[in-house]
Backbone bond lengths (Angstrom), bond angles and torsions (degrees), N, CA, C in turn:
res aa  C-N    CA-C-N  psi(-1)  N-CA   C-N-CA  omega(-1)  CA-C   N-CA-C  phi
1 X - - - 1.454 - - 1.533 110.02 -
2 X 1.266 130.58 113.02 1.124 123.76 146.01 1.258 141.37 -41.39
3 X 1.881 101.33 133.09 1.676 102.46 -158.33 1.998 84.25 -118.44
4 X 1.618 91.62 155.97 1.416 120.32 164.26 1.563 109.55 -68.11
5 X 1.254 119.05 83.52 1.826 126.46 161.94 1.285 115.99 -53.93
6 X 1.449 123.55 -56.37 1.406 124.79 -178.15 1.354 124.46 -124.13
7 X 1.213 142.06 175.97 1.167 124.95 150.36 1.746 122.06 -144.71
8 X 1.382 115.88 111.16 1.284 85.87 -178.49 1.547 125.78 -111.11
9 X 1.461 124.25 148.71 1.479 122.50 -166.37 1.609 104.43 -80.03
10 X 1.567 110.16 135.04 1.788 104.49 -162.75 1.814 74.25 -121.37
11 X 1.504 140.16 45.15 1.370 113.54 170.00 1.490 108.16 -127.73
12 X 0.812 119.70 164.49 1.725 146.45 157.35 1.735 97.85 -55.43
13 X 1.475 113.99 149.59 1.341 109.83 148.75 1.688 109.47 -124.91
14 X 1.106 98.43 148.45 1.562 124.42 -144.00 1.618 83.56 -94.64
15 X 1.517 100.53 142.83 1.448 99.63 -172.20 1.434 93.18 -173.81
16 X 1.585 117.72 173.70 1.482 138.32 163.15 1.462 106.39 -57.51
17 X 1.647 103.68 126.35 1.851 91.72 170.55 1.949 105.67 90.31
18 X 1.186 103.28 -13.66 1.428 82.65 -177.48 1.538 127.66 -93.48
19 X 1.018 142.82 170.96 1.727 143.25 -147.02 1.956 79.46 -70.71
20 X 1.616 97.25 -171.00 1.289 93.63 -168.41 1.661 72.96 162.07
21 X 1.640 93.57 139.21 1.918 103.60 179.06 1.477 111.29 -74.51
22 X 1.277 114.11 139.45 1.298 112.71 178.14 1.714 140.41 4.07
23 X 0.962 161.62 65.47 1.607 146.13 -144.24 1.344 117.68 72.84
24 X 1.481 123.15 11.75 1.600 121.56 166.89 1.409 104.28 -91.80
25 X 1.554 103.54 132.43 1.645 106.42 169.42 2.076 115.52 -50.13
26 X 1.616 85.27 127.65 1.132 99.39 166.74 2.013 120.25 -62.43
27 X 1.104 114.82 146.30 1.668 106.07 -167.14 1.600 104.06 -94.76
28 X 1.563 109.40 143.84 1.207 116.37 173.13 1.573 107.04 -105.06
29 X 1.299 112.36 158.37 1.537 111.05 177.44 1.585 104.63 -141.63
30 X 1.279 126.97 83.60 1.529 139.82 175.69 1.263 135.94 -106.66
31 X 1.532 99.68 130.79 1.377 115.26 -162.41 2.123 110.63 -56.15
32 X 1.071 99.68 98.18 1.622 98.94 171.83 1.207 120.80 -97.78
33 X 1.572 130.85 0.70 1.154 132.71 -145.89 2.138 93.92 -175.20
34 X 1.485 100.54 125.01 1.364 103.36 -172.51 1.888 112.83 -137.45
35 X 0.884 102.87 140.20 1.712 107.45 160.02 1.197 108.73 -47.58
36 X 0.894 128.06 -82.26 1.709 146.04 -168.99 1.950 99.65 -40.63
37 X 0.944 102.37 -51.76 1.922 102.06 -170.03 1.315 103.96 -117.91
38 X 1.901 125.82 5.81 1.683 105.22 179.22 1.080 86.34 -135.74
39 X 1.190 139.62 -21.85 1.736 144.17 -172.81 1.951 95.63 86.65
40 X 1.075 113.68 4.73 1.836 99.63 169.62 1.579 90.91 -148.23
41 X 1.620 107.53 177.60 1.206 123.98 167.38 1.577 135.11 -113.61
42 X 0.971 93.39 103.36 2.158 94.23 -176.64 1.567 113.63 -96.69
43 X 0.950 108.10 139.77 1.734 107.69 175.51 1.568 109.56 -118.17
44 X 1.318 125.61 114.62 1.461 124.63 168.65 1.367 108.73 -81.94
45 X 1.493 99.30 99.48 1.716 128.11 170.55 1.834 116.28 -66.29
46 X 1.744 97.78 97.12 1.742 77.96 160.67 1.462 96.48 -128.45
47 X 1.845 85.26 133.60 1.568 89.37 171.19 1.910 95.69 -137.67
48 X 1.094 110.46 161.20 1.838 129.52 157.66 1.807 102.41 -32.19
49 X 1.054 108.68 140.21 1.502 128.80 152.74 2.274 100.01 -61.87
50 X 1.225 107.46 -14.18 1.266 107.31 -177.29 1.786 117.59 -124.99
51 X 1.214 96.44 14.16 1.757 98.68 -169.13 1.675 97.11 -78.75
52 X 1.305 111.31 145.60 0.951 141.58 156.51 1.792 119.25 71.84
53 X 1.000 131.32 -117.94 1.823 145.78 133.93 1.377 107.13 -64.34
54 X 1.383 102.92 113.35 1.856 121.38 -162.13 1.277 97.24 -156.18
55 X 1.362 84.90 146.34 1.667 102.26 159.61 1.471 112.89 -114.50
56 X 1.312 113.77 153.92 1.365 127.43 167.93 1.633 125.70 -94.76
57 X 1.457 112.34 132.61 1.893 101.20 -172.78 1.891 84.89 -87.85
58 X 1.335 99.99 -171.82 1.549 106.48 148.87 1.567 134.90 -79.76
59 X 1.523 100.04 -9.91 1.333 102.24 166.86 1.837 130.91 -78.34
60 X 1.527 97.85 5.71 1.157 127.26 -170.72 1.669 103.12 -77.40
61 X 1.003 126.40 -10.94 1.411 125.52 -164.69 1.330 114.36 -172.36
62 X 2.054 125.75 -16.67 1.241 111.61 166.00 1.990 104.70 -131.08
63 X 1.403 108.70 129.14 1.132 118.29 -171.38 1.705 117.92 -64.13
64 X 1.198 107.72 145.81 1.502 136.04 -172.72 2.010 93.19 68.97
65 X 1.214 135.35 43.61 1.666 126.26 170.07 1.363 108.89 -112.50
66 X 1.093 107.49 164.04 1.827 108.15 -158.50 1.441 91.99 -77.23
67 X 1.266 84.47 157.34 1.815 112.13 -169.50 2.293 103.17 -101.68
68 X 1.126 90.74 161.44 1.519 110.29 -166.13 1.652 87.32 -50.98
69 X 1.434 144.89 -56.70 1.229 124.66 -155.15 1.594 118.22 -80.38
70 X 1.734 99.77 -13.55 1.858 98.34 173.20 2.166 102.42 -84.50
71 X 1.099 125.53 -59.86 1.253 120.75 168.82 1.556 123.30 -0.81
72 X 1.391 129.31 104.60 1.502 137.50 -178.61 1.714 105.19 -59.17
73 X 1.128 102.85 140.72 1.541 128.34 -161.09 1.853 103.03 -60.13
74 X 2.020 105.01 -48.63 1.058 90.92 158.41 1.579 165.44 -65.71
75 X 1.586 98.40 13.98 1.323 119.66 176.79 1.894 114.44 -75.00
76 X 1.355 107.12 -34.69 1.339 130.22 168.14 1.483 132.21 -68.75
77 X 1.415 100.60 -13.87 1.875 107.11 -176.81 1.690 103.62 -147.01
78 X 1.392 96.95 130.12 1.890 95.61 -167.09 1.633 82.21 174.47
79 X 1.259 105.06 147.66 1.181 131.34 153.91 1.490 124.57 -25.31
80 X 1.601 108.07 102.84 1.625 97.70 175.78 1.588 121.67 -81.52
81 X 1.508 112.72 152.77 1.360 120.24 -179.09 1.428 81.91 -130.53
82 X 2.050 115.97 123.49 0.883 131.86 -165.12 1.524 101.49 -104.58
83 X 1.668 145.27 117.76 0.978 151.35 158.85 1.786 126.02 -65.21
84 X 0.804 132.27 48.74 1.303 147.67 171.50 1.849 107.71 -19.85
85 X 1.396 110.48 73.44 1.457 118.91 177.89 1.728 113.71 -102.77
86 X 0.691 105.52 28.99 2.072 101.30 -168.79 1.588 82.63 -85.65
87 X 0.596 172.60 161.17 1.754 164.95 -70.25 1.471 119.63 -5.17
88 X 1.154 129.15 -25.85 1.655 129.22 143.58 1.442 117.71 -65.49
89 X 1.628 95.00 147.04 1.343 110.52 170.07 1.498 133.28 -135.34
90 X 0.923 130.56 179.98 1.644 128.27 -146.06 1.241 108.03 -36.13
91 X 1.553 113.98 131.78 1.320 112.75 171.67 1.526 121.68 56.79
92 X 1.584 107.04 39.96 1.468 104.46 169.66 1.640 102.03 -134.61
93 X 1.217 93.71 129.45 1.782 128.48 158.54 1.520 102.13 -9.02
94 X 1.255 131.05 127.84 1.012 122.21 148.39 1.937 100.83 -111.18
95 X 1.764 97.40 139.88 1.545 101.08 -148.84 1.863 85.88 -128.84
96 X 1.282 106.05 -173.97 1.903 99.06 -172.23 1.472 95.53 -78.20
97 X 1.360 133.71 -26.96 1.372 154.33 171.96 1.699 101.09 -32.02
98 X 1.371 104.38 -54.55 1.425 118.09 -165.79 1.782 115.92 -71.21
99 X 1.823 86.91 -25.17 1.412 85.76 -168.03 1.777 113.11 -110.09
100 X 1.565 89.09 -1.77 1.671 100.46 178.88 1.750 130.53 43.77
101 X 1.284 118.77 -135.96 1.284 108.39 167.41 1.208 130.14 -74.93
102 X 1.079 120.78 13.90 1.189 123.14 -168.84 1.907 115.15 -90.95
103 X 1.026 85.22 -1.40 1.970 118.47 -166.60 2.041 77.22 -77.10
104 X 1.399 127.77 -57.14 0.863 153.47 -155.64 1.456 98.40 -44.93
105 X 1.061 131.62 -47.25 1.360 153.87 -169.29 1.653 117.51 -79.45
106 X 1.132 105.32 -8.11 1.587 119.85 -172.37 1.718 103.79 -74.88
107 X 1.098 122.65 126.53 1.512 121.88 157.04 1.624 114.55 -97.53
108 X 1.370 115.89 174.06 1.625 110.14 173.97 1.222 100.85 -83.97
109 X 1.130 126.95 168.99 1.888 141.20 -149.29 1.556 115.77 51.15
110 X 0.915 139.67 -35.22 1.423 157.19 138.38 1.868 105.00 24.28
111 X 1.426 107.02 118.78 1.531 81.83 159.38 1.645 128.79 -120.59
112 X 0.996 116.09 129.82 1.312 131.53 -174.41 2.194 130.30 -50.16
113 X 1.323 107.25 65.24 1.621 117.94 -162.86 1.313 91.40 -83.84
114 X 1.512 114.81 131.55 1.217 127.30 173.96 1.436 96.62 -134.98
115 X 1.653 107.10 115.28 1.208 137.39 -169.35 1.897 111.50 -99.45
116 X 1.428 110.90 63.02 1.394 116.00 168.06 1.360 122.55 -33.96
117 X 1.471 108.58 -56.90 1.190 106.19 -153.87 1.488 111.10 116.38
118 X 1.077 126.70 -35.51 2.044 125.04 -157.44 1.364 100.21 -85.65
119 X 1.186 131.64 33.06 1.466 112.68 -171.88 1.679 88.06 -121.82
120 X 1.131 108.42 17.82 2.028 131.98 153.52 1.538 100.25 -60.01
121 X 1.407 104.45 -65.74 1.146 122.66 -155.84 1.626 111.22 -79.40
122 X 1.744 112.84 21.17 1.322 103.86 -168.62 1.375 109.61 -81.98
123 X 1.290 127.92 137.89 1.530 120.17 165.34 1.711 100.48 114.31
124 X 1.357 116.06 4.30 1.140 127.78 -176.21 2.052 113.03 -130.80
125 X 1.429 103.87 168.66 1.516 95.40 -160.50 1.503 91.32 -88.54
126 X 1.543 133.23 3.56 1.579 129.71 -161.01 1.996 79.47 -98.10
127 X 1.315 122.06 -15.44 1.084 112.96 -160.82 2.386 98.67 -68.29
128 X 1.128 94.87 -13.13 1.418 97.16 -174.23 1.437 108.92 -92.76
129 X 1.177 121.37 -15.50 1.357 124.80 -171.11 2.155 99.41 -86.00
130 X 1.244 115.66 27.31 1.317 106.47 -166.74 1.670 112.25 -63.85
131 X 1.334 126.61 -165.33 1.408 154.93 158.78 1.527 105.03 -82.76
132 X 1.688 129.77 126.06 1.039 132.10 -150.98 1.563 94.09 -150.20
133 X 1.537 115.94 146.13 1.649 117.05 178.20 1.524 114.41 -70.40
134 X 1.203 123.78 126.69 1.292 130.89 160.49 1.918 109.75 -46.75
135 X 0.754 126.88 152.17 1.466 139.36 171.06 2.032 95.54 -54.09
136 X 1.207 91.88 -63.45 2.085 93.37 -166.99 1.406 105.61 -52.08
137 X 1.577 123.05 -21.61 1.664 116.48 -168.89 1.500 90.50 -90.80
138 X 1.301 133.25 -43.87 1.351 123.55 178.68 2.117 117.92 -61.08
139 X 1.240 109.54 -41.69 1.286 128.09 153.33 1.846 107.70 -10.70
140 X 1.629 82.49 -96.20 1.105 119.67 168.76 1.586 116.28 -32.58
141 X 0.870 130.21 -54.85 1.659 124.51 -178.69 1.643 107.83 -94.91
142 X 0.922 124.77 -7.83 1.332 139.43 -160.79 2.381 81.02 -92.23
143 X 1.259 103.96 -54.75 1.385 108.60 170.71 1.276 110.05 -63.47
144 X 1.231 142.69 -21.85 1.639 141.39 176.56 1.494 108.53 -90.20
145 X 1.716 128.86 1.27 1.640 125.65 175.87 1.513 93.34 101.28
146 X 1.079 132.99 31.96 1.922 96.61 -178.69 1.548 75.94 -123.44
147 X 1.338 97.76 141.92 1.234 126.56 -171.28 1.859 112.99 -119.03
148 X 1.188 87.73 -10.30 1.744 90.96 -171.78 2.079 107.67 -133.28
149 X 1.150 90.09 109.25 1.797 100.13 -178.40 1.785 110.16 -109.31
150 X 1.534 98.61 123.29 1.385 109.36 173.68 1.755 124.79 -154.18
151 X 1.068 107.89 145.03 1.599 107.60 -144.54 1.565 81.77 -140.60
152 X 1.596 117.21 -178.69 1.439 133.43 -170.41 1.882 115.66 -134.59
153 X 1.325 87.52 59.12 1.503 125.83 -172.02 1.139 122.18 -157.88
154 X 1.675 132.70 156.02 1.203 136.29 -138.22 1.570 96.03 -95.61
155 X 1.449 145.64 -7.68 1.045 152.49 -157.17 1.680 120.75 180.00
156 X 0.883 106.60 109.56 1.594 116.61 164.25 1.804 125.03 -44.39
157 X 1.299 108.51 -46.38 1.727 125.90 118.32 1.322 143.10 -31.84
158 X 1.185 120.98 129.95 1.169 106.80 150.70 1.290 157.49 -36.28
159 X 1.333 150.27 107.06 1.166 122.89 -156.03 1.198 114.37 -110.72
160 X 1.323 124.87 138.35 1.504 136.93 -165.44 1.239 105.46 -39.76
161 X 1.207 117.90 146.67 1.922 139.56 170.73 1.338 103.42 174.82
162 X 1.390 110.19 172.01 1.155 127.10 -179.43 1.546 113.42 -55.18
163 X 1.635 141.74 -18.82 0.778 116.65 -170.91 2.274 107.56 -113.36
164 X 1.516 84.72 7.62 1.256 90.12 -155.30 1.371 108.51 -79.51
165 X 1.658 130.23 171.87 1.561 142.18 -168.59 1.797 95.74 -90.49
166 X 0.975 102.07 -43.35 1.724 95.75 174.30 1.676 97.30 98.47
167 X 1.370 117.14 162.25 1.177 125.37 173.67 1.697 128.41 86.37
168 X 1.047 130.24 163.48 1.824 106.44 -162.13 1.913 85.07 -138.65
169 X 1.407 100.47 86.93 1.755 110.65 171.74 1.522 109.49 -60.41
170 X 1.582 112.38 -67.40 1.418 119.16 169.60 1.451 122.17 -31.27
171 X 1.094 98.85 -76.39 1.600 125.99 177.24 2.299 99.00 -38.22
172 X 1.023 126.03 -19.18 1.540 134.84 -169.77 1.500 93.96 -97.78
173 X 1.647 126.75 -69.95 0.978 153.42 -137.31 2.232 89.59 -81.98
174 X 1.198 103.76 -51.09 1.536 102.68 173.08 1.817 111.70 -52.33
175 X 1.399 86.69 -67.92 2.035 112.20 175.00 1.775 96.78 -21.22
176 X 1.505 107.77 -71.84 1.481 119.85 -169.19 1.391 102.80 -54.42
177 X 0.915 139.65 -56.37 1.601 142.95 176.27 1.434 116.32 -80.56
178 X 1.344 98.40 27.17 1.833 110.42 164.67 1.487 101.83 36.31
179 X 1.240 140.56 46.23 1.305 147.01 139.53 1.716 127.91 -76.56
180 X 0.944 111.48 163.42 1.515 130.85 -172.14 1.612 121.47 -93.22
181 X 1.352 138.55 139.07 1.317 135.20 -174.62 1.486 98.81 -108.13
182 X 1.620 137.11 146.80 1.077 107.95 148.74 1.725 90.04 -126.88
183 X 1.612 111.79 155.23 1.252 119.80 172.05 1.069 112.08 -133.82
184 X 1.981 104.79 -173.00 2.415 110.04 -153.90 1.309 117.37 4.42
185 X 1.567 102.84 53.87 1.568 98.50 152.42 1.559 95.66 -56.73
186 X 1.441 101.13 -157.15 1.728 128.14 -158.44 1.178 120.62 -168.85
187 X 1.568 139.98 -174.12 1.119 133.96 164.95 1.157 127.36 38.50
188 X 1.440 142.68 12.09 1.425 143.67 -153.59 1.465 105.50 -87.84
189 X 0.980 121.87 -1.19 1.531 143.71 175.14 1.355 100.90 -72.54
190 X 1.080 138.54 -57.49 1.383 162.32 138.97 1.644 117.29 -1.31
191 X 1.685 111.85 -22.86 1.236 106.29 -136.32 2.164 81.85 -124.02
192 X 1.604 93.04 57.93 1.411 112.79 -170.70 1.851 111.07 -71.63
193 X 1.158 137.03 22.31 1.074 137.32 -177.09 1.753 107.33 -137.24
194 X 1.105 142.95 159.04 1.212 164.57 103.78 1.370 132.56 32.98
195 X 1.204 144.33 72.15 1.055 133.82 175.04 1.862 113.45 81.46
196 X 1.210 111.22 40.67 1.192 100.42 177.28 1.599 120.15 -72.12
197 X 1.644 120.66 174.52 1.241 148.23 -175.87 1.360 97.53 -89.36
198 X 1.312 121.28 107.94 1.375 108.81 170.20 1.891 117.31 -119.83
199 X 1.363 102.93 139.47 1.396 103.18 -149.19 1.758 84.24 -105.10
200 X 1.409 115.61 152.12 1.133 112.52 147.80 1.713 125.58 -162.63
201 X 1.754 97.14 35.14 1.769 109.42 -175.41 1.562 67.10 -57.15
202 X 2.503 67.61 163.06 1.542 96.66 -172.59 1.296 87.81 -131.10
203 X 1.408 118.85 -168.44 1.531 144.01 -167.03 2.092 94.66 -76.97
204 X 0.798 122.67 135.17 1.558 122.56 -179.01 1.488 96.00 -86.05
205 X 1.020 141.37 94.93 1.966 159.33 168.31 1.533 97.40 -87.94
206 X 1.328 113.09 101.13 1.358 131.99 177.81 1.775 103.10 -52.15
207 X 1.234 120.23 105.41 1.511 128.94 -159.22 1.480 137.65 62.52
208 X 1.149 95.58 18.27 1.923 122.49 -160.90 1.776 86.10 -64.47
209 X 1.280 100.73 141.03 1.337 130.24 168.70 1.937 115.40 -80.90
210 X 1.727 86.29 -12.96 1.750 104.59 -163.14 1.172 105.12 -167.16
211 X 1.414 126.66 -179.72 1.344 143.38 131.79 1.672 117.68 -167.92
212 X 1.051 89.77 171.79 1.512 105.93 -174.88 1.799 109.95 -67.46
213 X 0.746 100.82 151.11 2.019 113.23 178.02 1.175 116.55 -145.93
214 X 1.592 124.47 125.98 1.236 124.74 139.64 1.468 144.78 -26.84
215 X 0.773 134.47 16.09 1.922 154.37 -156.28 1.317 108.37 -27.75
216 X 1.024 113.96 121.84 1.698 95.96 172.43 1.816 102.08 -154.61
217 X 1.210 118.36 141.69 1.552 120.94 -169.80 2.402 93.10 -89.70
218 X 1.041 118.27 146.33 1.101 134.71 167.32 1.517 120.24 -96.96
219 X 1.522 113.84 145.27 1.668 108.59 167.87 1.348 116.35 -127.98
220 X 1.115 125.66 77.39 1.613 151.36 163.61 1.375 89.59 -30.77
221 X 1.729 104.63 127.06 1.625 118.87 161.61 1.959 96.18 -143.20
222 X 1.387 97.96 130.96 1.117 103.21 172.40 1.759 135.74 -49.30
């Protein structure tokens, strides 16, 4: 039986004050419930269907598609194939060019980690200016079975600024092929071994467009 050797945590923790994509509510976390005056502690959590380390359903971007709580569990945990992009810079394409043979290695169920690099830049405004999938690299693996794309940046897309094309191609092209987004992972640097397990169920949000996830890559030793 295979045992869990390592584990490493690829998320953000979600808090007051923290970055948040353009016009998504920032999350509050307030004390409703106390030791001192209730004898326990409750916190009334509001955060975004998009705060922090999230996944995306397809209902996230194309209307009447199933939402994050109908989506099968195995869409979220599968084998990572790690894309090694930190050699791009702001606002550049990552294209099949970028990712070479390494595309080669992909099985179907497979999930697709594209390791920029910008999750340096989290908590900062350069953090929006990241490296984003071209339409042909999503294409392209989307034809090899991987159904689930997630990178360590605020969008798989581009994200709006002054210099940007506008519009979320990727983000359509997943939706249609009933696949999964995950975004600001972290730490993927971290994720120094082989074929890891990468987990990324989310919170079940009764019609959720999204939710938040724990992310974390696994190291399976026989």
């Amino acid at each position: 039986m295979a045992q869990v050797r390592r584990i490493v945590d690829l998320s953000h923790t979600i808090g007051p004050g923290m970055q948040v994509y353009p016009g998504d509510p920032v999350p509050a976390l307030i004390r409703h419930c106390t030791l001192e005056r209730d004898g326990y502690n409750v916190l009334d959590v509001r955060i975004g269907s998009q705060s922090g380390t999230h996944v995306d359903a397809p209902a996230h971007l194309k209307a009447g598609a199933v939402t994050i709580d109908r989506l099968a569990p195995e869409l979220f945990v599968g084998r990572g194939v790690v894309f090694d992009v930190r050699g791009l810079g702001a606002r550049q394409r990552i294209t099949p060019d970028v990712i070479g043979s390494r595309a080669d290695d992909v099985r179907p169920g497979d999930i697709a980690v594209f390791h920029t690099g910008w999750s340096r830049f989290y908590g900062t405004e350069a953090y929006y200016t990241h490296p984003f999938l071209d339409p042909s690299v999503c294409a392209l693996l989307l034809d090899r079975g991987v159904r689930t794309f997630c990178l360590d940046a605020p969008s798989v897309d581009e994200t709006p600024g002054e210099d940007a094309d506008g519009g979320y191609p990727v983000h359509h092209l997943i939706a249609d092929a009933g696949g999964v987004i995950g975004e600001n992972l972290c730490r993927l640097d971290r994720i120094d071994f082989p074929d890891p397990l990468v987990s990324l169920l989310p919170i079940s949000l009764e019609g959720g467009d999204g939710a938040p996830t724990r992310a974390v890559a696994m190291h399976l030793a026989d």
